[in-house]
Steps between C-alpha positions, in 0.01 A plus 500: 500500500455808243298756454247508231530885511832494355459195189833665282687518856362187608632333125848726557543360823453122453670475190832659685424261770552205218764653333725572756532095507632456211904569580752364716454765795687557819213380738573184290818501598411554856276247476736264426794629759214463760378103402879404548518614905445198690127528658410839395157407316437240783198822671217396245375889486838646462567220234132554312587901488835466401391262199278734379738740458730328344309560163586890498670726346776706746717780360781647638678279773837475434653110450781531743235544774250188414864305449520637874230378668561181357775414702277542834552261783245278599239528783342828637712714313411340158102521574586892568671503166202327293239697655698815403501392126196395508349873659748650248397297201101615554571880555697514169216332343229746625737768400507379161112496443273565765145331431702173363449234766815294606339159319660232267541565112154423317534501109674185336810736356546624829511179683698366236730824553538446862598156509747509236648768745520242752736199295854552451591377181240478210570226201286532154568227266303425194475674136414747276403559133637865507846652627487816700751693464630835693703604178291445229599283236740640211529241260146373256441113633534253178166415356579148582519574826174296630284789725344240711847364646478436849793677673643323820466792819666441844462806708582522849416850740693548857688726712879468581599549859515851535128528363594605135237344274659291253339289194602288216250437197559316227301452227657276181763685356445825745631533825478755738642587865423766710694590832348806684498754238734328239357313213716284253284318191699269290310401198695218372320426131621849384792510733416873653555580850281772676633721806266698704448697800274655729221220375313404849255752556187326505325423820553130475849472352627236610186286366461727220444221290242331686326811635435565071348145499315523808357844393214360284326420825463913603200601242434176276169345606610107643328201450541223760643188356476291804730302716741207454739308701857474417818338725244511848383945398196622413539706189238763429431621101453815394403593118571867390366561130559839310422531156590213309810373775434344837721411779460196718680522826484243803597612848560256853162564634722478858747769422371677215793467290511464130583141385440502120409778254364444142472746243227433196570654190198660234553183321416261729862329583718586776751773508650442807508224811696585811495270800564694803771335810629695855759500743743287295871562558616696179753306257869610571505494091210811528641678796855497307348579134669800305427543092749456309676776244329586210555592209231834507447641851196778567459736777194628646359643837720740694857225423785765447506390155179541333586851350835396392379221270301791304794699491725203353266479231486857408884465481490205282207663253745749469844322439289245271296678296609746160276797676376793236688840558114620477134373518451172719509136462278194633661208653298174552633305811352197734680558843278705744626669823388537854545890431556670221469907399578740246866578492843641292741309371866495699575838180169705557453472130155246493175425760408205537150422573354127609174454381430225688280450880831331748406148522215487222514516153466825265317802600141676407469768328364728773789414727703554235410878433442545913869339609715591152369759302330748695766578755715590184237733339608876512219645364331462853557854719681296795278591793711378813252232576752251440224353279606607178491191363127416584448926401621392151289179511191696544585606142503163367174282332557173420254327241238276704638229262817463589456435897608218510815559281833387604851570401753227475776464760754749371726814552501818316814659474476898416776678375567827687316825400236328319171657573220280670254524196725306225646239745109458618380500142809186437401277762105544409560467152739154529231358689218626246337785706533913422390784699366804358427865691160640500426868683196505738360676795600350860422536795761682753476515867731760663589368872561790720601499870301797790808520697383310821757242677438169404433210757722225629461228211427246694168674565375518140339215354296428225168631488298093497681287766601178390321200544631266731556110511653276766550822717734619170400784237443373120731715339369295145162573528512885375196761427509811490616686724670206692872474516713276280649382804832234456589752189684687765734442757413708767364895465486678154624786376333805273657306191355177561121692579541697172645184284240278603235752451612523158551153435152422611357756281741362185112245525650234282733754302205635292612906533169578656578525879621848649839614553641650788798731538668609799522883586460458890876529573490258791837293535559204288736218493803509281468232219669136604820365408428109475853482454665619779110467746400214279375288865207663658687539868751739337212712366269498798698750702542764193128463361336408880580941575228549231225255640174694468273228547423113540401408174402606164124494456346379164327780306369326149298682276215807591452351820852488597552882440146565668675333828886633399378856563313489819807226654786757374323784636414381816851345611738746315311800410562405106233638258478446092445778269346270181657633153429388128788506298581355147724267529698165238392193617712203374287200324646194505329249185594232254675564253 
């Protein structure tokens, strides 16, 4: 029962209540420890209860101890040991959301979630016009190449014995494994092999895959396709139809799971057909599968050897290439790397910078002057927000025309010494743009600090709370005022409030947002070494000592700085004193 008082709570509350269905969860695990003691659901009312909450969502109890009760004897001492899960199992869930009634998973997706949580192995057979791929592809397909090929797939999802989640995907000439955190894709028609680490962060990991396909069913409206019999089920249809592309999916009406998944392309024809099997023992030939060498090998993730890759390469543009003693040169290339950054050659003499975006293809304009010239710029008075960059980007306008521009794939190497504006000026003008400087009057806000002590940070937040879905804040859906959220790892510093203030005021890089400089003196963070702190855990504990708040709020435009100076005011005791000044803006154009 709910409260019609409280409709957004009432909303909040049921739609955790589904959600927390969707994973594998610990009750489950209980659930399934408890079904295996000889006469323990044999009490109808203990068995009824204990069903129930079998669909939710428990946090927190370590493995060894559910592996534990497992092992109970039988008789009175076993019925002690299931009612003590069971009382366990429903305080953690009224912990977790009070209001949200123990009570079996309601939406499709979520019954779909729960009983895939329930199988052990998961087989997906079938086919697929297109070829996912985690690295993307580096080499142009032949035009003969026919684009409605069906490619064979034979995926399979489980969990080896000590519970890490393992899966093997293969679709045509990809193939992909994953084990825990460790992914290896072999893509044999271009004979590259990708290495990654650190990739299973999503709430469904181990059916990643399938979660993606199931996901239609969330928000799409459904249209009922009926029911059909196949091998003694009862299969129940479900059409989900979003712009031009539907999705036909068929579930066992008995257990809810998916049996056969169709996607529809704009055109009319099929673009993929999976057919959906469980519980089968997994092929020794799958559980033993390891890719081959290759002839190119890529990095990405947190693997040890995603920065060294870039670094090889810098090395090689170097030894390989007759570099000018001044001025810059432009080199063309295909490969792309899981992370790349501006560096020196192994002598000092020559930057390099990528111009490209890690795994995709070129880079815009605007990212282009944000990430590679504008933290070079020394015409910008350095104000210690760590922000420099976006500071000089504030002085940037790029024509409305070109925003959509891109820059090939590429690296520009720099000889030492040479000042920002001709090496900017080169790369513009060898991909037919020029920038000119114009003088104008902008607007300058002086941030200055009263003196008082500042609060913990974990007690500042944004001034508009986020909105919240499945008992989870929408860190994507930003106004102003609201945090950006999953930008940041945990609290924020001074730097990242100032940076992002600028940044959202750079509006599109049109020179027409304010700019703020930093006189308050309050401590900042020293600038980061991705070199030697290039993983996040080996910054945390430097930056985390200069945590100020819990996020970064978004302040776009003249109703961003109306809300910037009563937020800043109120939880630091920072004031602006507005300035004019005359200052060059840099126009980007055609040449």
């Amino acid at each position: 029962m709910t409260d019609s008082r409280f409709p957004d709570l009432n909303e909040r509350l049921d739609q955790l209540g589904r959600d927390l269905s969707r994973q594998p969860s610990v009750i489950a695990t209980a659930m399934r420890q408890i079904r295996e003691l000889p006469g323990a659901l044999n009490d109808d009312a203990t068995g009824e209860a204990i069903a129930e909450l079998g669909s939710k969502e428990l946090q927190g109890e370590p493995k060894d101890r559910l592996a534990g009760e497992s092992s109970v004897a039988h008789g009175q001492g076993s019925r002690r040991r299931v009612l003590r899960l069971a009382t366990f199992a429903a305080a953690a869930s009224l912990i977790l959301a009070i209001g949200v009634f123990v009570s079996r998973p309601r939406t499709l997706y979520a019954k779909a979630m729960d009983a895939l949580s329930r199988v052990q192995t998961i087989h997906v057979t079938g086919w697929s016009r297109r070829v996912p791929r985690s690295w993307p592809l580096e080499k142009v397909k032949p035009a003969s190449e026919d684009p409605n090929k069906q490619h064979a797939v034979d995926m399979w999802f489980w969990s080896s014995v000590d519970g890490t989640p393992r899966t093997f995907e293969r679709y045509g000439p990809v193939t992909k494994i994953m084990i825990g955190e460790s992914e290896k894709e072999y893509q044999q028609d271009v004979d590259l092999l990708y290495l990654a680490e650190g990739r299973l962060n999503d709430e469904a990991a181990e059916i990643a895959a399938l979660a993606n396909l199931l996901s239609e069913l969330k928000d799409a409206k459904q249209a009922e396709l009926g029911t059909k019999s196949l091998d003694g089920r009862t299969l129940r249809g479900v059409k989900v139809t979003r712009g031009g592309r539907s999705e036909e999916y068929w579930f066992d009406q008995a257990s809810n799971l998916p049996v056969s998944y169709v996607r529809i392309g704009e055109d009319g024809e099929k673009q993929i057909d999976f057919t959906l099997s469980y519980d089968e023992s997994v092929p020794p030939e799958v559980l033993a599968y390891s890719p081959p060498k290759a002839s190119t090998v890529r990095y990405g993730g947190s693997h040890p050897d995603v920065n060294l890759a870039w670094k090889q390469h810098v090395q090689d543009l170097w030894l390989n290439h007759e570099l000018p003693e001044t001025g810059c040169l432009m080199v063309p290339r295909e490969i792309k790397f899981g992370n790349s950054w501006t560096l020196q050659t192994p002598d000092e003499n020559y930057t390099v910078f990528p111009v490209d975006s890690r795994h995709s293809a070129g880079m815009d304009l605007r990212h282009f002057v944000r990430n590679r010239v504008a933290n070079r710029m020394d015409d910008c008075v350095r104000d210690g927000c760590d922000g420099v960059a976006v500071c000089n980007a504030t002085t940037w306008r790029v024509d409305e025309s070109l925003s959509e521009f891109m820059f090939p794939n590429c690296d520009l190497i720099v000889a030492a010494n040479t000042p920002w504006q001709e090496w900017v000026q080169f790369f513009l003008n060898e991909n037919g743009l020029k920038y000119t400087d114009v003088e104008e009057q902008r607007t300058i806000w002086i941030a200055r600090h009263d003196g008082r002590e500042l609060k913990p940070w974990q007690q500042v937040k944004p001034p508009v709370p986020y909105r919240y879905r499945g008992g989870k804040p929408m860190y994507g859906v930003v106004v102003p005022g609201r945090g950006h959220g999953s930008n940041y790892a945990n609290g924020v510093t001074f730097a990242d409030l100032f940076k992002g203030f600028n940044s959202d005021q750079v509006n599109g890089m049109r020179a027409d947002g304010a700019i703020l400089r930093n006189e308050t003196g309050l401590p900042l963070p020293p600038q980061r070494d991705f070199e030697t702190h290039s993983a996040q855990e080996d910054w945390e504990p430097i930056v985390s000592q200069y945590y100020v708040s819990t996020d970064v709020p978004y302040f776009p435009g003249k109703e961003g700085r109306e809300m910037a100076i009563e937020w800043y005011r109120k939880e630091f005791g920072i004031t602006f004193a507005e300035e004019k000044r005359t200052m060059t803006t840099h126009v980007i154009e055609r040449k």
